[in-house]
N, C-alpha and C positions, 0 to 999 in steps of 0.2 A: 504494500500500500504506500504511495507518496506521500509523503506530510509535506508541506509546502514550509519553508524558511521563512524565517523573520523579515521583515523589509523594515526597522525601524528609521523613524524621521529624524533627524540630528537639526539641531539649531543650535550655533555659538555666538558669544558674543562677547569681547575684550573690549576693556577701559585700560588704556598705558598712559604711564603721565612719562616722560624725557627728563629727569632727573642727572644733572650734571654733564658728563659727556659721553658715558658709556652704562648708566642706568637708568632702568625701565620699571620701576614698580607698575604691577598689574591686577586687578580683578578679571577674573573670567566668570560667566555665567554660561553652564552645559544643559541644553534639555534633552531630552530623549523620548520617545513616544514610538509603543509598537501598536500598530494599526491590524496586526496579523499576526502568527505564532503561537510559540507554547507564552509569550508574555502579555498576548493580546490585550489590549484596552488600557495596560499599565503603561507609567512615565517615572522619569524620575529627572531631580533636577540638581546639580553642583555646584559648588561655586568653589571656587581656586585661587587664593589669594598665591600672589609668588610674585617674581624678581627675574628680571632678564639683565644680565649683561653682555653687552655687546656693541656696534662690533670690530672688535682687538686686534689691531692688524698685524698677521701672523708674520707674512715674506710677499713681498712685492703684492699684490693683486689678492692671496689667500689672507682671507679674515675668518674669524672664529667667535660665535655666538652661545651663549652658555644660560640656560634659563631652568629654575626648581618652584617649585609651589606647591602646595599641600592642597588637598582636591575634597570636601567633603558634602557628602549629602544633606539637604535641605528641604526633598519631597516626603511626604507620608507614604507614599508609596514604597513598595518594598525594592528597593534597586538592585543593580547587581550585585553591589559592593558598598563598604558604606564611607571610608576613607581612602589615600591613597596619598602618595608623595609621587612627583611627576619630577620628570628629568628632562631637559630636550637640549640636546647639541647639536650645533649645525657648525659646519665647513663651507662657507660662500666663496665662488673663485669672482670676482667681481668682474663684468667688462669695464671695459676702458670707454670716457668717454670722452667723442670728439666730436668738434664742433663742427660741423656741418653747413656747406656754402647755401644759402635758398636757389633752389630752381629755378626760379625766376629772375636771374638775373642775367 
């Protein structure tokens, strides 16, 4: 028999404020809603305070972005999980940019 898979809805949304020259204080607000599945009709909702720093310029063009946050639930709903510490690193090779004559000339 096929059971048909979850399709849930995602919606995010971040508040960053620019803090000095290479921090990010942040709020994140995560919803989540399964319209179908074994979780049908449930949601649940997080919020993620954390800290981005970035971004650190490594060698020539390569920059390095480092950001942590503690994640936890806010909906009555039964979530997957109910806290969580989040990690997220990124390696940016940046393009170069260059100025560009107008066409039209």
């Amino acid at each position: 028999m096929f059971t048909r898979w979850a399709q849930p809805l995602l919606t995010n949304l971040t508040f960053q404020y620019h803090l000095l020259e290479l921090l990010w204080p942040e709020v994140e607000v995560n919803y989540t809603y399964w319209p179908n599945g074994a979780n049908r009709g449930k949601n649940q909702v997080f919020i993620t305070p954390g800290v981005v720093l970035g971004r650190i310029r490594l060698y020539g063009r390569l920059t390095l972005t480092v950001g942590t946050g503690y994640q936890f639930a806010v909906s009555d709903a039964h979530p997957q999980y109910e806290n969580n510490w989040i990690l997220s690193v990124a390696q940016i090779f940046e393009r170069k940019t260059c100025l560009a004559t107008s066409p039209l000339r």
